[in-house]
C-alpha positions as CSV (number, residue, x, y, z in Angstrom):
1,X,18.8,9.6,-15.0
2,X,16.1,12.3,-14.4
3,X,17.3,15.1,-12.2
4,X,15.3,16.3,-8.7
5,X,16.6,19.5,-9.7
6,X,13.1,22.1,-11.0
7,X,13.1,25.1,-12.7
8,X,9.0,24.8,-13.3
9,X,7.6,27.8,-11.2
10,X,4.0,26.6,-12.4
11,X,2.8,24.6,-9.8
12,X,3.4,25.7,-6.4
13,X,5.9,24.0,-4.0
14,X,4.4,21.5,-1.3
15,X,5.4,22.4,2.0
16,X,7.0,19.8,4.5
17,X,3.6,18.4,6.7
18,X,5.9,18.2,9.3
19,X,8.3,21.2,9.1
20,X,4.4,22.7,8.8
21,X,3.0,21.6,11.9
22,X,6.5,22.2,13.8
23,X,5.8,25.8,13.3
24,X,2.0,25.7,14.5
25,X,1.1,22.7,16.5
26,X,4.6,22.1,17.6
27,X,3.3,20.0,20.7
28,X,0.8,18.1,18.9
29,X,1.6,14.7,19.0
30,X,3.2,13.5,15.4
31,X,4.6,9.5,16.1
32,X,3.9,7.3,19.2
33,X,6.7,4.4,18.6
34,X,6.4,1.6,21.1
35,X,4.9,3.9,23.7
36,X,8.0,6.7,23.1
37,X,6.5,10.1,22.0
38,X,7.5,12.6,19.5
39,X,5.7,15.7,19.1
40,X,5.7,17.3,15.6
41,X,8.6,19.7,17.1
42,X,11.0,16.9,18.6
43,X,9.9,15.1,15.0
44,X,11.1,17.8,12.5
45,X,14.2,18.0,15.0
46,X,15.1,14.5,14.3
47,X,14.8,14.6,10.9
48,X,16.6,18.0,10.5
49,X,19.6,16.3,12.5
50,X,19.2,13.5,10.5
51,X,19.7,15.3,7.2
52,X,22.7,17.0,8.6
53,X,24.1,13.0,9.0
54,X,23.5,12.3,5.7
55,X,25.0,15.2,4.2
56,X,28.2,14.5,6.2
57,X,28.5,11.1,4.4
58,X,28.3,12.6,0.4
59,X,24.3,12.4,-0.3
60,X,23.2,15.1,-2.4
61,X,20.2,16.2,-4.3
62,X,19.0,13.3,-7.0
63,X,21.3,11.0,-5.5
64,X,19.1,7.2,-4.7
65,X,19.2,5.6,-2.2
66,X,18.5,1.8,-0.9
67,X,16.7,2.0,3.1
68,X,17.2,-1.8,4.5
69,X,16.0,-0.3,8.1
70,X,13.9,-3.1,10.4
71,X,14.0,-0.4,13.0
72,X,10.7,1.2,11.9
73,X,11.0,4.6,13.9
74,X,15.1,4.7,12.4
75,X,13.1,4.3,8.7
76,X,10.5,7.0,8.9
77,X,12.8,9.6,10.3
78,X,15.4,8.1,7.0
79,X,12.8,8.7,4.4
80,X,11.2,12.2,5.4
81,X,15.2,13.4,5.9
82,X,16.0,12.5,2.5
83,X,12.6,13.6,0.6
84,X,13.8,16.7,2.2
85,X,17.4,16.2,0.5
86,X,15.5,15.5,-2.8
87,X,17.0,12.1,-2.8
88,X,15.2,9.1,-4.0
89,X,14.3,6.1,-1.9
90,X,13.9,2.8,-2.0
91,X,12.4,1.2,1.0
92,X,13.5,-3.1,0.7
93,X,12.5,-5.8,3.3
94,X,15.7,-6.2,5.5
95,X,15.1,-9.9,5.0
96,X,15.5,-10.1,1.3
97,X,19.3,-8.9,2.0
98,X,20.4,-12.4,-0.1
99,X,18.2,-11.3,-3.7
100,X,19.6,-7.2,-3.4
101,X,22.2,-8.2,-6.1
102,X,19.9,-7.8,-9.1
103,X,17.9,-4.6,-8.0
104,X,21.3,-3.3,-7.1
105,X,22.2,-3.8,-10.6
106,X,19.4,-2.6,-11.9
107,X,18.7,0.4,-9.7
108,X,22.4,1.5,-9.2
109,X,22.3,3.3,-5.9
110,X,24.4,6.0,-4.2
111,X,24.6,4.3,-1.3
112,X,22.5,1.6,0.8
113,X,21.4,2.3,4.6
114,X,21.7,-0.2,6.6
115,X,19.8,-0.6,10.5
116,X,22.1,-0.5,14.0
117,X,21.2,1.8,16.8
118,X,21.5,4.8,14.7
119,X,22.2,3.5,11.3
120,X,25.4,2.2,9.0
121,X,25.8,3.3,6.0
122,X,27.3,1.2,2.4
123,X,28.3,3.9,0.0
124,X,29.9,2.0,-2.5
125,X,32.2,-0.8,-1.3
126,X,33.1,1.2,1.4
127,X,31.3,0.8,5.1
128,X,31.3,3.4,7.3
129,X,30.1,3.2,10.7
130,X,28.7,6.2,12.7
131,X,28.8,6.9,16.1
132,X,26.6,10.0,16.3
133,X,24.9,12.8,14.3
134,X,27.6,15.7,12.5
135,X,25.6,18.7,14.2
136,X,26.9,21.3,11.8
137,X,25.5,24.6,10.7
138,X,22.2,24.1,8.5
139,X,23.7,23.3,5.0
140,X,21.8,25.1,2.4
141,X,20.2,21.7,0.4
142,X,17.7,20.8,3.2
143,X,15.0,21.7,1.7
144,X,11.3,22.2,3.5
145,X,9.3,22.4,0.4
146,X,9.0,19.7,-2.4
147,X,7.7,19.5,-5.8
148,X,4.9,17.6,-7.1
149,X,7.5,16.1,-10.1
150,X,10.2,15.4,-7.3
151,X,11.0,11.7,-8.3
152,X,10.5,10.3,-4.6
153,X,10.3,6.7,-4.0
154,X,10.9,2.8,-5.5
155,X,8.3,0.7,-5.1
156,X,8.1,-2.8,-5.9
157,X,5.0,-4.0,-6.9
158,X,3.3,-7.4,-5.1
159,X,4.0,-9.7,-7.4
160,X,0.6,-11.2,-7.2
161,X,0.6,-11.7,-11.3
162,X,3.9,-12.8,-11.6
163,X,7.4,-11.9,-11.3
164,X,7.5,-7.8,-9.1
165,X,8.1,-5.0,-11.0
166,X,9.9,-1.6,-9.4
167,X,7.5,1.6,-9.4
168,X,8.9,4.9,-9.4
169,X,6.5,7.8,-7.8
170,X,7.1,11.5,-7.3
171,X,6.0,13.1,-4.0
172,X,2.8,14.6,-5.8
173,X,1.5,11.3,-6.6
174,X,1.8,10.9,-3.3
175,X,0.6,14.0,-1.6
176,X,-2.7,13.6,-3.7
177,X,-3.4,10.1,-2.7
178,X,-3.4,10.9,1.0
179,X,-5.3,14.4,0.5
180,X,-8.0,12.4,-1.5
181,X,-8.0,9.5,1.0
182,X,-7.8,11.7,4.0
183,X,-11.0,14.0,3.0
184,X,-12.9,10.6,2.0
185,X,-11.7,8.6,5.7
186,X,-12.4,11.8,7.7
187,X,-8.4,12.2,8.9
188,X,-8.1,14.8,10.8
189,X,-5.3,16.5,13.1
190,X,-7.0,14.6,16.1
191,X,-6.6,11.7,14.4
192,X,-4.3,8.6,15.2
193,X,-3.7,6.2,12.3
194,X,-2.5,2.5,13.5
195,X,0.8,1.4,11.0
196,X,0.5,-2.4,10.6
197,X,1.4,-3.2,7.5
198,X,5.3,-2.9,6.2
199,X,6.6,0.6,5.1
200,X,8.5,-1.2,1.9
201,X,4.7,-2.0,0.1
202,X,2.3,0.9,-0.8
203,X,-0.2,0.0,1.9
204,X,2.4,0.9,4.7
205,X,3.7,3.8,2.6
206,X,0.6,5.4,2.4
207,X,-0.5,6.0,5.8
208,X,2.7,8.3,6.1
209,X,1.7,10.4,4.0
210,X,-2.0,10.5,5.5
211,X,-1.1,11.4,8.6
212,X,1.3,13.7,8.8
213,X,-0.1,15.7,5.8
214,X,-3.6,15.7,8.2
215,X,-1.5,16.9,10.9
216,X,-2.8,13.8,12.8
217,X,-0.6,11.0,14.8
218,X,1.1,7.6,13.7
219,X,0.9,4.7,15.9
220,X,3.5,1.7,15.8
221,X,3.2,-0.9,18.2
222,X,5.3,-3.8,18.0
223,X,4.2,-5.5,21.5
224,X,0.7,-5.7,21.9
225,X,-2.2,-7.2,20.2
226,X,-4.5,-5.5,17.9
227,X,-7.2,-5.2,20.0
228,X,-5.1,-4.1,22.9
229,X,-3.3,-1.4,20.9
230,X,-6.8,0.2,19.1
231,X,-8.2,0.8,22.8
232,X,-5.1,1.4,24.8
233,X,-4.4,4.4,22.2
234,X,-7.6,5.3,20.9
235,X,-6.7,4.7,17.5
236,X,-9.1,6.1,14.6
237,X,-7.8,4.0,11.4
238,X,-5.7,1.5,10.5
239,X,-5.6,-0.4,7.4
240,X,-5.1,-3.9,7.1
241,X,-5.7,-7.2,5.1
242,X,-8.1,-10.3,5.5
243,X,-5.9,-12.0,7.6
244,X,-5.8,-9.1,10.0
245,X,-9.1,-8.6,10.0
246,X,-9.8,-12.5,11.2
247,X,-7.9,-12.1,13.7
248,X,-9.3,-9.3,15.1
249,X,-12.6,-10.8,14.8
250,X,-11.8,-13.9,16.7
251,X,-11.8,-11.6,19.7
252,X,-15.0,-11.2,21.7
253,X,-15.6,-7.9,21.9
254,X,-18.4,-5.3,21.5
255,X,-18.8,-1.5,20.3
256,X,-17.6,-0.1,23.3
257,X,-13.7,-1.9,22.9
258,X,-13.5,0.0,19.3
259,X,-15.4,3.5,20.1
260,X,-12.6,5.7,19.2
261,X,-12.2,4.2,15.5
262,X,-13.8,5.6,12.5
263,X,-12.2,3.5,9.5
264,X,-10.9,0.3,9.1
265,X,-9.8,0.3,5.5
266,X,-9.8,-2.9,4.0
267,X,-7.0,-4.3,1.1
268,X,-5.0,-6.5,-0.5
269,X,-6.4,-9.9,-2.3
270,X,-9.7,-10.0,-1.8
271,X,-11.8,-10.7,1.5
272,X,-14.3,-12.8,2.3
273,X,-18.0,-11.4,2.6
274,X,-18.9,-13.6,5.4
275,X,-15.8,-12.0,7.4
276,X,-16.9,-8.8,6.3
277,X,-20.6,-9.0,7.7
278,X,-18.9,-10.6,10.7
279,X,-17.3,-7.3,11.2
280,X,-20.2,-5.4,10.8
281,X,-22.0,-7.0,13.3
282,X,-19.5,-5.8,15.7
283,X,-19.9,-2.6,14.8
284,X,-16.1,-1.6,12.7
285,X,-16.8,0.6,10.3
286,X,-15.2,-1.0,7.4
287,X,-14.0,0.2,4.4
288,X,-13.8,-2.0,1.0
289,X,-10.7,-0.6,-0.7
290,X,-9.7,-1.9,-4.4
291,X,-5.8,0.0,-5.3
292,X,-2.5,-0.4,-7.0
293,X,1.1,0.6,-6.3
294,X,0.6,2.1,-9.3
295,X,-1.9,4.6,-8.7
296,X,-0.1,5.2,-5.4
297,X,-2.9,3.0,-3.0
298,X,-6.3,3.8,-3.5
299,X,-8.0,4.3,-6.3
300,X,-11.8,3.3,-5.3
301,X,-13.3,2.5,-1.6
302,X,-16.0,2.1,-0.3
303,X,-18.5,1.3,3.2
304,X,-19.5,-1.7,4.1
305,X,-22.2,-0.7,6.9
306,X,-25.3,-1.6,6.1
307,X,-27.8,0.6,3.6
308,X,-25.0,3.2,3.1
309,X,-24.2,4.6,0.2
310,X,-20.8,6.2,0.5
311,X,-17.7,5.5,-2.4
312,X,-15.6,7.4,-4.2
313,X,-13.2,7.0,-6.8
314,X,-11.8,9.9,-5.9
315,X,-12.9,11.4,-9.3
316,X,-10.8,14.8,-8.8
317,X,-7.5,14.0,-9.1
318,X,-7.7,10.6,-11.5
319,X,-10.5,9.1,-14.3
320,X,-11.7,6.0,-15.1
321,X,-12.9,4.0,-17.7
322,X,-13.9,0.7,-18.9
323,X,-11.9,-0.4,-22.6
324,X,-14.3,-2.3,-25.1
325,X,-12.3,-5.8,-24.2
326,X,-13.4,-4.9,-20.3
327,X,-9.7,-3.6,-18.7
328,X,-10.1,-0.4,-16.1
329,X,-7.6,2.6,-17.5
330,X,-7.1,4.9,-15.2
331,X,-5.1,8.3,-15.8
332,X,-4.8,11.1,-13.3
333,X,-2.0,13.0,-10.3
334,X,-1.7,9.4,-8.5
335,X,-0.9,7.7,-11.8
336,X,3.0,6.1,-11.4
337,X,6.0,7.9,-13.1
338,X,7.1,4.6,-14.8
339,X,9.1,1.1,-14.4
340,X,12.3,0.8,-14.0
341,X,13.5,-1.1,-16.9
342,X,17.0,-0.6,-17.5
343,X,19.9,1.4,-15.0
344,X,18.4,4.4,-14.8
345,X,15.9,4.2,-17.1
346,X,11.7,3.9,-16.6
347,X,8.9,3.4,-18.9
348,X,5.2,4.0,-19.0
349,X,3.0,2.8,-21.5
350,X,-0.1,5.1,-22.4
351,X,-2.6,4.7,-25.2
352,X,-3.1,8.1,-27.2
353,X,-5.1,9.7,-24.3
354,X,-2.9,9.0,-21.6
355,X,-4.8,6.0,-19.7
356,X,-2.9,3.8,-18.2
357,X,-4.0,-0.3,-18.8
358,X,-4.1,-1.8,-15.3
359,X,-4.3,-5.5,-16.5
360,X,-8.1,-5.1,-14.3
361,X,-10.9,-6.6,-15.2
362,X,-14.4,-4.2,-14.2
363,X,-17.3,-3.0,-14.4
364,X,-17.9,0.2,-13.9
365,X,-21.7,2.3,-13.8
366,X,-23.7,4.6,-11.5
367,X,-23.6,1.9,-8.2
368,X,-19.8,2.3,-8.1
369,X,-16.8,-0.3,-9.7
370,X,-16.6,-4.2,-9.7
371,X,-13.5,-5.5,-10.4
372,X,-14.3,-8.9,-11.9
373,X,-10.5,-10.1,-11.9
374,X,-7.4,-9.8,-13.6
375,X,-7.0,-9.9,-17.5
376,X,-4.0,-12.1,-17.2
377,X,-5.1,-15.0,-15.8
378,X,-9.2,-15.0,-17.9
379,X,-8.2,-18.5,-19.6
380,X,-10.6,-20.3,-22.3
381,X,-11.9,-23.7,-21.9
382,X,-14.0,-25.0,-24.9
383,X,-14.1,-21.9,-26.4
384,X,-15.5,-20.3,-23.3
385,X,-14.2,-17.3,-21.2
386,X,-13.3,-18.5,-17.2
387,X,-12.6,-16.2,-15.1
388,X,-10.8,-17.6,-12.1
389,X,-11.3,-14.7,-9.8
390,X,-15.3,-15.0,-10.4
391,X,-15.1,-18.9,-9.1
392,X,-12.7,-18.0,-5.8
393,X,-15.5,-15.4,-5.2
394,X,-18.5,-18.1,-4.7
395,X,-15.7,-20.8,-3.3
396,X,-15.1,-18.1,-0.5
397,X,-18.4,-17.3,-0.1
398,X,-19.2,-20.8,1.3
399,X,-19.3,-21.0,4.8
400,X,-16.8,-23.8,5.9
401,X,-14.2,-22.7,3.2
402,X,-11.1,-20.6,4.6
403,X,-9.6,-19.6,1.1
404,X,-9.8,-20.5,-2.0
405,X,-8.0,-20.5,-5.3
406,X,-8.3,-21.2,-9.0
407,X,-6.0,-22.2,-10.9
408,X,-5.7,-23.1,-14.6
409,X,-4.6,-27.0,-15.3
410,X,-4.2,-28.5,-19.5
411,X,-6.7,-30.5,-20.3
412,X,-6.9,-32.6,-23.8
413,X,-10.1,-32.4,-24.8
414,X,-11.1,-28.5,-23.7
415,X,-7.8,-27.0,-23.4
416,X,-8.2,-26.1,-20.0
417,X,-9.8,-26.6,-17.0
418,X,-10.5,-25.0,-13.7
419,X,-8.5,-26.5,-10.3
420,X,-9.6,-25.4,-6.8
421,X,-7.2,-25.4,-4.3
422,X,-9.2,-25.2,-0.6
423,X,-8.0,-24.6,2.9
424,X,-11.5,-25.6,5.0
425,X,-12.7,-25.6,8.3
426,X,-13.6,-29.3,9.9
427,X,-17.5,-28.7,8.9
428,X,-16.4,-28.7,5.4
429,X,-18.1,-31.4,2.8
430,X,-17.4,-31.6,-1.2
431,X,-20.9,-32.7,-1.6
432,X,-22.6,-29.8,0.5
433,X,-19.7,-27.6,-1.7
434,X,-21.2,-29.3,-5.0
435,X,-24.6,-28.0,-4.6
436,X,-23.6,-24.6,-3.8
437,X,-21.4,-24.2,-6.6
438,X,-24.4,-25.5,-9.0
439,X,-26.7,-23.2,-7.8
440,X,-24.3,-20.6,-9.0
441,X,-22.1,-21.1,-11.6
442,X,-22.9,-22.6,-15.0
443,X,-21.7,-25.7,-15.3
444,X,-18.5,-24.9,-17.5
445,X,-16.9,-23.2,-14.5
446,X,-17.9,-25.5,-12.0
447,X,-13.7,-26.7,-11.4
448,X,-12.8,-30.4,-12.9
449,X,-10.0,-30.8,-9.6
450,X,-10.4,-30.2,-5.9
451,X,-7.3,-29.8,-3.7
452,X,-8.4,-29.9,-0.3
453,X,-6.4,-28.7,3.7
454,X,-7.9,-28.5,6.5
């Protein structure tokens, strides 16, 4: 097991974001949970109290932990409390209680932390409820200052190319993703970033780190729409996925309902560009955001407003490059600290200059990077290359279709063959579908099989 324990003096200790801004904006406000302020003084508080808790159950320094918190307030104040304990976490949907016994296998934890109105915690086989906090003198291990090569979270990846895999990250991987993202987004400390996606994936995980390293405020609320919630609290990003994004758009609204915002970072699979100029025409200034949970989030964005010309690839903390068979390598500060393979045990495969294969197809030149889909799934038909990802991109770019994928089925006489599998609105016609496709796509990757929903 690696140790949290550093004797490198080289590179200086990271200071606590919030411990920070408890000392000189200690009114500014740091989380607004379901309407319930805390200021960046009342947050540190918590947390400090919170660390005491812990302590009075066992956890020490390089001990991990498993965080199975719905409460989402009860979860943020758990994992800044033990980053400050030097402890790792790993943040699991509450809901996937039934598959834990493998990971707990696997991943071997001190102790799991359970939700209730403060929280119950499993070390062991042993359950011990708690009533309230042990207010003790300040033990000596709370720490306010981290290292970059503190081993800090457990992430699993999404799964979207087959079975997850569990990321480990330190804290510096983290700290520079939200530094480069916040400099790029414009987060400042009068900032208020919107939380909607779920703390246990790297797109919820992230915006912690973003805004309370900007000094700025998290939003989380639970009750009210989208809409509602970016004008009743004057929120300035929030990230979230095509299917968030479609809903917002099915509002009615003009500029003057989303003034306050100044990103709306875009992720996930990808998005449709018809949804995307939908959004533009109301005026969100969207971001286009292509990242991994293995380069901590982002790792190239870019606008979507008309005749702009603003990306980054955040060139001063990572580098890319292209390999001759067409896979993006990326090394840099954000770059993972491994897989867990074995009990304790994480590996990271490098070629000899330290690049990191992310299993991404692109292209990369002067106008920015175009991933053209994953390396994994390019199957060959005839002899030919097919690239599923390059067919779901002119399938989704037809009006009436919803989403689209492409699959690969056997077939005797090429090998294989592309299968579309469409969820359409009512205007929808194959034949109208037929002509498009033709018009774009040699005939070779024009798909053999149509699955069609409506």
């Amino acid at each position: 097991m690696t140790s949290n324990t550093f004797l490198n003096d080289q590179t200086p200790p990271i200071t606590c974001p919030i411990f920070t801004a408890s000392k000189t904006t200690p009114q500014s406000p740091a989380l607004l949970y379901n309407s319930q302020l805390s200021t960046y003084e009342s947050l540190h508080r918590e947390i400090d109290e919170l660390c005491q808790h812990y302590i009075s159950l066992g956890i020490r320094e390089s001990d991990q932990l498993i965080l199975l918190i719905e409460n989402k307030k009860n979860l943020i104040l758990s994992i800044w409390a033990l980053f400050r304990l030097r402890v790792t976490v790993f943040c699991i949907d509450p809901k996937q209680r039934s598959f834990l016994s493998p990971i707990i296998t696997l991943y071997r934890p001190k102790a799991l932390v359970l939700d209730d109105p403060i929280h119950r915690i499993r070390l062991g086989m042993c359950e011990t409820d708690t009533i309230s906090y042990t207010k003790t003198a300040r033990p000596r291990y709370i720490h306010n200052t981290f290292f970059e090569e503190q081993q800090a979270t457990l992430i699993q990846t999404s799964g979207s190319t087959g079975t997850p895999k569990i990321a480990r990250h330190t804290f510096g991987n983290h700290y520079h993703s939200a530094l480069a993202s916040n400099t790029f987004l414009k987060l400042t400390e009068n900032g208020r970033y919107l939380l909607t996606l779920p703390l246990f994936h790297v797109s919820g995980l992230a915006p912690l780190f973003r805004t309370f390293f900007s000094g700025a405020c998290l939003v989380i609320d639970d009750a009210k729409p989208l809409l509602d919630t970016i004008k009743t609290h004057s929120i300035t990003h929030v990230s979230l996925v095509g299917y968030q994004l479609y809903q917002l758009l099915k509002h009615d609204f003009t500029k003057q309902d989303h003034l306050s915002l100044r990103a709306v970072l875009l992720g996930g699979s990808a998005i449709k560009d018809t949804l995307i100029q939908k959004g533009i025409r109301a005026g969100l200034p969207l971001y286009k955001s292509y990242g991994s949970t293995e380069l901590s989030s982002q790792i190239y964005t870019e606008s979507c407003c008309d005749g702009c010309n603003n990306s980054s690839i955040f060139s001063r903390i990572r580098q890319l490059k292209v390999s001759p068979s067409g896979e993006l390598l990326i090394k840099g500060k954000t770059l993972f600290s491994g897989y867990l393979t074995r009990p304790n045990e994480y590996r990271l495969l490098l070629d000899s200059e330290g690049y990191f294969a992310t299993g991404d197809l692109a292209a990369l030149n002067k106008q920015g990077l175009r991933i053209l889909g994953r390396k994994d799934r390019l199957f060959i038909s005839g002899g030919k290359n097919i690239s599923p990802e390059e067919i779901e991109y002119y399938l989704n770019a037809f009006e009436s279709i919803i989403s689209a994928k492409v699959l690969e089925k056997k077939d005797p006489a090429f090998g294989s063959r592309p299968k579309a599998i469409l969820r359409v609105a009512p205007a929808f016609t194959l034949q109208k579908l037929l002509v498009f496709l033709k018009k774009n796509l040699p005939k070779y990757k024009l798909p053999d099989w149509y699955e069609i929903y409506s």
